[in-house]
C-alpha positions as CSV (number, residue, x, y, z in Angstrom):
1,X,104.0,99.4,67.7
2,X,106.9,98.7,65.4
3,X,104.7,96.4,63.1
4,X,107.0,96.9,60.1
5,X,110.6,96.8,59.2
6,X,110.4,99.4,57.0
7,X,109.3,101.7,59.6
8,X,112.4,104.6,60.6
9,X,112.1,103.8,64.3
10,X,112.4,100.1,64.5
11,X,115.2,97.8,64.3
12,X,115.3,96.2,61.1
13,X,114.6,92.4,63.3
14,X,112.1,90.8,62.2
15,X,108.3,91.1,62.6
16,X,105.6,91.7,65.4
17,X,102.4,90.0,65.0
18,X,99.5,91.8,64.6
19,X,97.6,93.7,67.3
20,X,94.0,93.1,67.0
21,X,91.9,94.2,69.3
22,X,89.5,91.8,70.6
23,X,86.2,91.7,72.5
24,X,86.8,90.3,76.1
25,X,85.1,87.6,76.9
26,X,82.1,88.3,79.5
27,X,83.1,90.5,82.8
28,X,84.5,87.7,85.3
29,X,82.2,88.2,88.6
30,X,84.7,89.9,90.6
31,X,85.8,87.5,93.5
32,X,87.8,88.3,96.9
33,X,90.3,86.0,97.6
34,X,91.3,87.2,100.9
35,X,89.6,88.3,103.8
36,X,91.8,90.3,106.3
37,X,89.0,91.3,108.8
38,X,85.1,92.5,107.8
39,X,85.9,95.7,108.8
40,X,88.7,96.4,107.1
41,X,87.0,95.3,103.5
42,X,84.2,97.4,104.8
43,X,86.6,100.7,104.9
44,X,87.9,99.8,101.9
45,X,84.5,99.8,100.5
46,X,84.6,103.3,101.2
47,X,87.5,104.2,99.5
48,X,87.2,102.2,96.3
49,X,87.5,104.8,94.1
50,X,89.8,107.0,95.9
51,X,93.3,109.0,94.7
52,X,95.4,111.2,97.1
53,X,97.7,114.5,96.9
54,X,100.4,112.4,95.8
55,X,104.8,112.0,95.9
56,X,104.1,109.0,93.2
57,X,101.4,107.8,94.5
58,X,102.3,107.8,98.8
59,X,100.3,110.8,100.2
60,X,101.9,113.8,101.2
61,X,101.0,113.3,104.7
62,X,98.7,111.4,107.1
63,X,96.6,113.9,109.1
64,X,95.7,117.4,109.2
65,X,98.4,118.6,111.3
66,X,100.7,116.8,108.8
67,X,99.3,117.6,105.6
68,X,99.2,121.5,106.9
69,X,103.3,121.3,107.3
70,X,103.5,119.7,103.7
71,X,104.4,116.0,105.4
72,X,107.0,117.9,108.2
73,X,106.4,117.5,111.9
74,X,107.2,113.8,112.5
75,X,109.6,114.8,115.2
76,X,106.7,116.5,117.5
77,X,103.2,115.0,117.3
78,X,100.5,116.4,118.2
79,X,97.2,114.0,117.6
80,X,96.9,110.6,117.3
81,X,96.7,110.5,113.4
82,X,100.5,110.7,113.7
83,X,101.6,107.5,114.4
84,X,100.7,106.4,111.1
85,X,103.5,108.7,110.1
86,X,105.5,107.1,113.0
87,X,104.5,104.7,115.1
88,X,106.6,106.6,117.9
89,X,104.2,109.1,118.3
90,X,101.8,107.2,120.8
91,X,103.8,107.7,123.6
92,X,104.6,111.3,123.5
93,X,100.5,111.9,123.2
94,X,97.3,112.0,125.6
95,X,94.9,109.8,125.4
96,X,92.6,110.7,122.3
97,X,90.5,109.7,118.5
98,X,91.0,111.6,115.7
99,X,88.1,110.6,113.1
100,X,88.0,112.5,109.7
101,X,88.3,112.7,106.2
102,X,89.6,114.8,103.0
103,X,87.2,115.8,99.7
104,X,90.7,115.2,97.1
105,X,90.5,117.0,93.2
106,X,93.6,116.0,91.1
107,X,93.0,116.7,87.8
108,X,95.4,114.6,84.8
109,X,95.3,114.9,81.0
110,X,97.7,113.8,78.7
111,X,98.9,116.2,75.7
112,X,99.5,114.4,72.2
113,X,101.4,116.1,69.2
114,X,101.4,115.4,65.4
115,X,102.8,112.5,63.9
116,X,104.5,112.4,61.2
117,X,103.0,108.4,60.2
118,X,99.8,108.8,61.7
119,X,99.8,105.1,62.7
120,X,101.5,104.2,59.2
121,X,104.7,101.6,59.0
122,X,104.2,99.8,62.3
123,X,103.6,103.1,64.4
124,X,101.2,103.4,67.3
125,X,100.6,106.8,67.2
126,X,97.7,108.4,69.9
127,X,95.0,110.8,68.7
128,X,93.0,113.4,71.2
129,X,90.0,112.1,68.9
130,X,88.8,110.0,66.1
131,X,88.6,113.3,64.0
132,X,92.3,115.2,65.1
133,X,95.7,113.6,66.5
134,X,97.0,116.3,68.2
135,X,95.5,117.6,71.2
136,X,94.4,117.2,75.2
137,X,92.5,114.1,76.9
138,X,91.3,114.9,80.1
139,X,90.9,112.5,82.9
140,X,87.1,112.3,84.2
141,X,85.8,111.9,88.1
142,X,87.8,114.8,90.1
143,X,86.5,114.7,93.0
144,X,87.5,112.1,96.1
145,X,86.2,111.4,99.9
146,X,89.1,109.6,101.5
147,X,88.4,108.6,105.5
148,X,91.1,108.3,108.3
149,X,90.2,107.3,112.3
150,X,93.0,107.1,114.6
151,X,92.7,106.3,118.7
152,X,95.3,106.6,121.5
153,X,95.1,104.5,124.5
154,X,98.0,105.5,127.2
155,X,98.9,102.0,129.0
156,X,101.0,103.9,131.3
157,X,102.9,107.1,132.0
158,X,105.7,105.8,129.5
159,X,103.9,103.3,127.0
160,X,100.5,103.8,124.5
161,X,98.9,101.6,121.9
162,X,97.6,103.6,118.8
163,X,95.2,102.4,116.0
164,X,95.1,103.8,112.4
165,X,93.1,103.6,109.7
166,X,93.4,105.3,106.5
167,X,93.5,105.5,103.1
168,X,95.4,105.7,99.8
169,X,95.6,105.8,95.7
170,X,97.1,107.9,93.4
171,X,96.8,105.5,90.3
172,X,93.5,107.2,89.0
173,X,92.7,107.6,86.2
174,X,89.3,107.7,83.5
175,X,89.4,108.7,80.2
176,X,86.3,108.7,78.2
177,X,87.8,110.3,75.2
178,X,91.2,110.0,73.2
179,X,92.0,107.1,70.0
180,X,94.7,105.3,68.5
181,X,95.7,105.1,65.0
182,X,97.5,101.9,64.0
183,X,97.4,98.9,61.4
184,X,95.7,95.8,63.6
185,X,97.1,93.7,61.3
186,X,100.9,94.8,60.9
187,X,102.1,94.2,56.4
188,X,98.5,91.9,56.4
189,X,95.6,93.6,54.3
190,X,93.7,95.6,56.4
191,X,94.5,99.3,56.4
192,X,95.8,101.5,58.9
193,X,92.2,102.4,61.4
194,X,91.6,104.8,63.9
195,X,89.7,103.0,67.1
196,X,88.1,104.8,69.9
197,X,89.7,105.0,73.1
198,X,93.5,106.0,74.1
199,X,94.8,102.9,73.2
200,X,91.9,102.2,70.5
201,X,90.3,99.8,72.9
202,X,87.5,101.9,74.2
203,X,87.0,103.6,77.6
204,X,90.7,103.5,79.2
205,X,92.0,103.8,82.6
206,X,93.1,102.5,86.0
207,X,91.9,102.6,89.6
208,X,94.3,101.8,92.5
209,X,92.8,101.9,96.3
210,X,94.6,100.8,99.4
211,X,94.0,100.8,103.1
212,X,96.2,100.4,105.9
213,X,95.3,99.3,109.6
214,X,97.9,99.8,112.1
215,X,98.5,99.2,115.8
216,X,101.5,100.5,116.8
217,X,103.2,100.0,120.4
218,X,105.3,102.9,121.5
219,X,107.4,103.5,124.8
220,X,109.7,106.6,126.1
221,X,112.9,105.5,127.6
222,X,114.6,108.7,129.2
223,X,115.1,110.9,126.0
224,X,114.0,108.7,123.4
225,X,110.2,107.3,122.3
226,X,110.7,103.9,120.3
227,X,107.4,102.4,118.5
228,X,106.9,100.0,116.3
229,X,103.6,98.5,114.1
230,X,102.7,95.6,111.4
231,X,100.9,97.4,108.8
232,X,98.1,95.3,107.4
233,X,97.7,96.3,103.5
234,X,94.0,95.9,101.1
235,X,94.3,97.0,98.0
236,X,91.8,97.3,94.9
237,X,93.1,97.5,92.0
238,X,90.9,98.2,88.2
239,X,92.0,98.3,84.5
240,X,89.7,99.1,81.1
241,X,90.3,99.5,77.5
242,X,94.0,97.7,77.8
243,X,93.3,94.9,75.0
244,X,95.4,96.2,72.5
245,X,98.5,94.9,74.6
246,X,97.0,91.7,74.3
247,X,100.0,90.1,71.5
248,X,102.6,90.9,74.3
249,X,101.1,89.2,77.2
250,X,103.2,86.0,78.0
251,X,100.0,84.1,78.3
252,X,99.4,84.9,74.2
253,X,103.3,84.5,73.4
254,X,103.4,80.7,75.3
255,X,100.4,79.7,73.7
256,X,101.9,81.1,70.1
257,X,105.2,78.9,70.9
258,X,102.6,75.6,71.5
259,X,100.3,75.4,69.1
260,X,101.0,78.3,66.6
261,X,97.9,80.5,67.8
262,X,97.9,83.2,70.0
263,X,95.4,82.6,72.9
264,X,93.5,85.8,74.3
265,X,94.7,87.1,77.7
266,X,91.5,86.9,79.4
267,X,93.5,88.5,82.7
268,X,94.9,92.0,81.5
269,X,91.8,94.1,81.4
270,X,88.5,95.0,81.8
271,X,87.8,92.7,84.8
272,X,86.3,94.8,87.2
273,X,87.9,95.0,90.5
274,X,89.9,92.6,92.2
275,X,91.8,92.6,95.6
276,X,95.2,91.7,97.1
277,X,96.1,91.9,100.7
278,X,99.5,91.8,102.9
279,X,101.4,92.7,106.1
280,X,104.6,94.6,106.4
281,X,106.3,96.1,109.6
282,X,106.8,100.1,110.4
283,X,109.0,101.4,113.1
284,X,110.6,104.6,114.3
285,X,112.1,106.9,117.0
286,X,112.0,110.4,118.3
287,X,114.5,111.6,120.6
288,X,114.3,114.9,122.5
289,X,118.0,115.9,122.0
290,X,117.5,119.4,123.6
291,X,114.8,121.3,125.1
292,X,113.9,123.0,121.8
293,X,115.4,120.2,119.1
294,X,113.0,117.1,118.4
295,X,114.9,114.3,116.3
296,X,113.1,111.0,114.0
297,X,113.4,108.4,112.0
298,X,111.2,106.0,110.7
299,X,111.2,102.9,108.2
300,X,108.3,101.2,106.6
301,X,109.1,97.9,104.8
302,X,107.8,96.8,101.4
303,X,105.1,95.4,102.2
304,X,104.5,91.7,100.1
305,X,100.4,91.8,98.8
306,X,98.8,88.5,97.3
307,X,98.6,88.6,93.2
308,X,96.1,90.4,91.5
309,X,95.0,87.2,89.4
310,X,92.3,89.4,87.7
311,X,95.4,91.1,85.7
312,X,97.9,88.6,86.1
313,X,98.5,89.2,82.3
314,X,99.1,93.3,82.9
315,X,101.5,93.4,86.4
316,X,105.0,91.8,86.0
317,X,105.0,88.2,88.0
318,X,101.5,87.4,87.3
319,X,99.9,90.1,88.9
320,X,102.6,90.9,91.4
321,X,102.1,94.6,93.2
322,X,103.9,94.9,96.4
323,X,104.2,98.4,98.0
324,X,107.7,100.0,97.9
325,X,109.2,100.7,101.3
326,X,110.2,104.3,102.2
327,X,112.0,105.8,105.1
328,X,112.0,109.4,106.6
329,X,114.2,111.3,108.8
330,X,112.7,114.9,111.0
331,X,113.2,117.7,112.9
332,X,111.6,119.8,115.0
333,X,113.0,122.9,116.5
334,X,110.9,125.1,119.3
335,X,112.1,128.6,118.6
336,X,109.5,129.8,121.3
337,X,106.6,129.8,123.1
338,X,104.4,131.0,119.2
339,X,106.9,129.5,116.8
340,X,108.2,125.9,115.6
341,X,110.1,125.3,112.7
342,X,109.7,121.6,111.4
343,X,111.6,119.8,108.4
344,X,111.7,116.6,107.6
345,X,112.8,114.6,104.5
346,X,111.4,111.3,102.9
347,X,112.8,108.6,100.4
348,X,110.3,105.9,98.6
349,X,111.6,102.8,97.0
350,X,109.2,102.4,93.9
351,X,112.3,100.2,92.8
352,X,110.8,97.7,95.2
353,X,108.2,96.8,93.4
354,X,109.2,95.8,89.3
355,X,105.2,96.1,88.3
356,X,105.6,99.9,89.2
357,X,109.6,100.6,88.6
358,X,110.3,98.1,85.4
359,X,110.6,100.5,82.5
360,X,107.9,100.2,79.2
361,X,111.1,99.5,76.9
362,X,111.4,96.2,78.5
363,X,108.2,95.1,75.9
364,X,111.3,95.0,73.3
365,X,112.5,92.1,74.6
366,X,109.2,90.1,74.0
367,X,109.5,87.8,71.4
368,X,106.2,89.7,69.6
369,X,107.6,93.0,69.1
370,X,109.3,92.6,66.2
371,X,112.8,93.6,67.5
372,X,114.7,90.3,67.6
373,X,113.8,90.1,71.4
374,X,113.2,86.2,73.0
375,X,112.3,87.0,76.2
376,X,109.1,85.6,77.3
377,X,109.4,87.3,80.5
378,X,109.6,90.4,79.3
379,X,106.0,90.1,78.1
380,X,103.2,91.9,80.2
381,X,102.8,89.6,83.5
382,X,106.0,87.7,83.0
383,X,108.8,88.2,85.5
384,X,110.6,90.7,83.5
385,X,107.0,92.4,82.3
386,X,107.2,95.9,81.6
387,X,105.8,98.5,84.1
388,X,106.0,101.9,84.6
389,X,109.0,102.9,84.6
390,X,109.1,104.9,88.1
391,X,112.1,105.8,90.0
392,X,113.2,106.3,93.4
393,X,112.4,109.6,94.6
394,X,113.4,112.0,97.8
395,X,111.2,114.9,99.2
396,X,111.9,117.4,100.8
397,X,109.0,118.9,103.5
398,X,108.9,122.3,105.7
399,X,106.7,123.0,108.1
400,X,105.9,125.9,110.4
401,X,103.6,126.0,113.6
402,X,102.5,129.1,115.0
403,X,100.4,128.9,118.2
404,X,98.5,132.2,117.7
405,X,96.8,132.0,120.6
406,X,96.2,129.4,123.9
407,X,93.1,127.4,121.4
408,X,94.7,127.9,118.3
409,X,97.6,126.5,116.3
410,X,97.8,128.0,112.4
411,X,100.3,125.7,110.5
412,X,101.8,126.7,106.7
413,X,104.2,123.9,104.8
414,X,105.7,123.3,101.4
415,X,107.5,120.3,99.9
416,X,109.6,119.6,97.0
417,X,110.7,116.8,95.6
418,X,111.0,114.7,92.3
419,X,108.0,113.1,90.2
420,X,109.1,109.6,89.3
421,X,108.8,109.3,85.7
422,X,111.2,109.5,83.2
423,X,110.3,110.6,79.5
424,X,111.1,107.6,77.9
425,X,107.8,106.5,79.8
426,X,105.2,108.9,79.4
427,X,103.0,106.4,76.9
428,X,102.0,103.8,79.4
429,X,102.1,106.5,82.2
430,X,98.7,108.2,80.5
431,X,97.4,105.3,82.9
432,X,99.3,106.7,86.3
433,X,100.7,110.4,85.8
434,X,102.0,111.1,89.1
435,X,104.4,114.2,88.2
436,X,103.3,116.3,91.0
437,X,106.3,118.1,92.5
438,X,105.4,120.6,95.0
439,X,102.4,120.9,97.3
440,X,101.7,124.3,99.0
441,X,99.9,123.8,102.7
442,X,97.6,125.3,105.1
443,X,95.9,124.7,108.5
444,X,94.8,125.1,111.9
445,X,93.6,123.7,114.5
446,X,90.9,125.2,117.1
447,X,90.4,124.1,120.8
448,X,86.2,124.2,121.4
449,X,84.7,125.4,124.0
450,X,84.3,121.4,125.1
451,X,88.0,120.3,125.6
452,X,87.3,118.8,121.6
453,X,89.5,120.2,118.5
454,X,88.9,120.3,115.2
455,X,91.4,120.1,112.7
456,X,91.4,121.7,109.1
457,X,94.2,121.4,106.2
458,X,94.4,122.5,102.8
459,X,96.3,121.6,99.9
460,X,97.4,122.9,96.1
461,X,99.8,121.5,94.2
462,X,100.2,123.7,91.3
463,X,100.5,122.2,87.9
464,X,103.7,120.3,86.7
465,X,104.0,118.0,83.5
466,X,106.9,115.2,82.0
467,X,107.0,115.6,78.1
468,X,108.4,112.6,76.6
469,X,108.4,110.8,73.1
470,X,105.7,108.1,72.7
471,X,107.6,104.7,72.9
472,X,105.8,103.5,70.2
473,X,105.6,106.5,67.6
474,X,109.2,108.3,67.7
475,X,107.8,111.1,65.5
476,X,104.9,111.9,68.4
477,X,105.5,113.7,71.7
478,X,103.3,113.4,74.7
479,X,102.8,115.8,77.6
480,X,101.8,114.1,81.3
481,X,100.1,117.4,83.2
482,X,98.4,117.6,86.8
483,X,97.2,119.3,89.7
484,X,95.9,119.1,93.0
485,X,93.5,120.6,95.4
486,X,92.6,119.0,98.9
487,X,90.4,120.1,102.3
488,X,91.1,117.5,104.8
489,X,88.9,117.8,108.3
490,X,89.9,116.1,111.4
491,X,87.8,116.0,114.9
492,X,90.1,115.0,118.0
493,X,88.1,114.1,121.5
């Protein structure tokens, strides 16, 4: 990590202090801070370990009738599941539950290259093993069950009140394999070592699980449906195998400024779970501007969550990691009596949130790196901490419903739209590669015998991948890949 000034790729400023990986001390007991309701912890429960088809990390839809259009079809609902994708929805809906879930396989590896150091003159160069630098690390546990539950009360002909409940991730990862080659203690006398683990501090990877409950009010005013909803957000959030960072954690550079000694960052990894909860506010509005042409919009704010204090030396602002906002526009056009043709288009704000959207070249600036930076806050968990790097991103979803016969609706979709990592970021992105572009849809929906329906979408998102030079090796290349497969299953009575 630019331990040396004689090293090609670093500044000739000065010198970064050794990287020594450390034993933690014991596992904290993992402690909840918050309690929104029982119930909602309870859900959560259930989808601790969770990751979903992913834009970033937001879900490409909530619902089967959604995720069978790709994420189009806001403009025309069709179950109650809908008006978590806008809280609008209620009104234009009969009174019904939707309860179901998804089985989710994403499947991530990182690709590493040669080097032309092998961790030699400061570099931090990654290996696919303790015996061979280049190669592919695969990401274990593949295989997801991620709920949802959603019920429609009508309080009158023009007014409803919908609950939601469901689930998300996309942070996921596990990797049992990989090393690091590097000198732990920069020009001191140990020699250069090659340490299990991606970042030659054992096991690595992250786990990120949220739930959101919402009850939305909606009403229909002539030729428009308004609705709006507070969001209440639980997350969950897991790191391991992260100890090597430990020199550029502001917690180690403040005590190195008072006393001369580093002090172990006892919050940046391997501390088991921990929680954060907040509220936020989603609204939105269809109107019916023809007979055949559905219009929406809708807005969720970024929603502000409690610290994670667990890894308040990882996340920027001591553990700070709000979810971005993100607003959506649709249509929905009724060619006839079989076909409608949906679209809609949706824009995240990952620059909300600096933990997620700060780039990993920000680490430059702390005072350890050996680059002539003094900027404490640019140390993991100070204001200024590096994160991942993520932009902004816009996607683009089509949708098509064909009502092949009175009980049946088939749907197809297929969206497009950017991955939010940029190559300069693929290192610390091993942890989070969300490069998924595309997802390709299908789904129906049958009417039983009973009045009941039950839903059914599926999901692949073929393969796509960000190749980018490792920030810390210039002479290595790394290679984020993934893709997705998904069955979700919905019953409506």
């Amino acid at each position: 990590m630019c331990a040396r000034q004689d090293y090609p790729g670093c500044p000739k400023k000065g010198l970064a202090l050794p990287i020594k990986p450390r034993k933690l001390e014991e596992k904290k007991v993992n402690r909840t801070k918050h309690l929104v309701a029982p119930s909602l912890g309870a859900l959560l429960v259930c989808v601790s370990q969770l990751t979903n088809a992913t834009n970033g990390y937001f879900t490409h839809g909530i619902g089967p009738a959604s995720k069978a259009m790709a994420g189009a079809g806001d403009a025309r609902p069709s179950m109650a599941i809908d008006a978590a994708n806008n809280p609008a929805s209620g009104a234009l809906l009969a009174e019904s539950a939707d309860v179901g879930f998804a089985l989710f396989a994403p499947y991530r590896e990182y690709t590493v290259s040669d080097s032309m150091v092998n961790g030699q003159m400061g570099a931090f160069t990654l290996q696919s093993s303790l015996d061979s630098v280049e190669g592919t690390v695969k990401s274990d546990r593949n295989l997801f069950a991620i709920p949802h539950f959603a019920k429609n009360w009508r309080l009158s002909e023009a007014s409803a009140l919908t609950l939601s409940f469901y689930g998300r991730g996309g942070m996921n990862t596990t990797y049992r394999q990989g090393a690091a080659t590097f000198d732990p203690d920069g020009p001191g006398p140990a020699p250069v070592m090659t340490l299990e683990g991606t970042f030659g501090a054992g096991n690595a990877g992250v786990n990120l699980s949220q739930a959101f409950l919402e009850i939305a009010y909606s009403i229909k005013v002539d030729d428009w449906t308004f609705g709006i909803t507070p969001v209440i957000a639980y997350q969950m959030f897991e790191a391991e195998g992260l100890a090597t960072f430990t020199p550029y954690t502001e917690t180690y550079v403040n005590a190195l400024f008072e006393s001369g000694q580093g002090a172990p960052a006892s919050n940046l990894t391997n501390n088991e779970s921990d929680t954060s909860y907040g509220v936020g506010l989603k609204a939105g509005a269809i109107w019916k501007a023809s007979e055949a042409l559905n219009l929406s919009v809708s807005y969720a704010s970024k929603i502000g969550m409690g610290e994670f204090d667990d890894y308040s030396d990882l996340f920027a602002q001591a553990g700070g990691f709000d979810i971005p906002s993100n607003l959506r526009f649709g249509a929905s056009y009724q060619l006839n009596d079989t076909w409608t043709l949906n679209a809609d288009v949706e824009r995240t704000y990952y620059s909300d949130v600096d933990s997620v959207s700060n780039p990993s070249a920000n680490v430059f600036a702390c005072p350890t790196a050996g680059q002539g930076g003094m900027d404490v806050t640019s140390c993991l968990g100070g204001d200024n901490g590096f994160g991942f790097g993520w932009q902004d991103i816009t996607t683009y979803q089509f949708g098509v419903a064909w009502q092949q016969s009175q009980d049946r609706v088939v749907r197809f979709g297929y969206s497009r739209g950017d991955q939010p990592i940029s190559r300069a970021d693929v290192l610390i992105n091993t942890l989070a590669p969300g490069v998924i572009e595309q997802h390709l849809t299908l789904g129906l929906t049958q009417t039983l015998n009973n009045g009941h329906r039950l839903s059914v979408a599926l999901m692949y998102a073929p393969e796509n991948s960000v190749r980018g030079t490792s920030l810390f090796d210039p002479t290595q290349s790394i290679e984020l890949s993934m893709d997705q497969y998904e069955i979700e299953v919905s019953y409506t009575f």
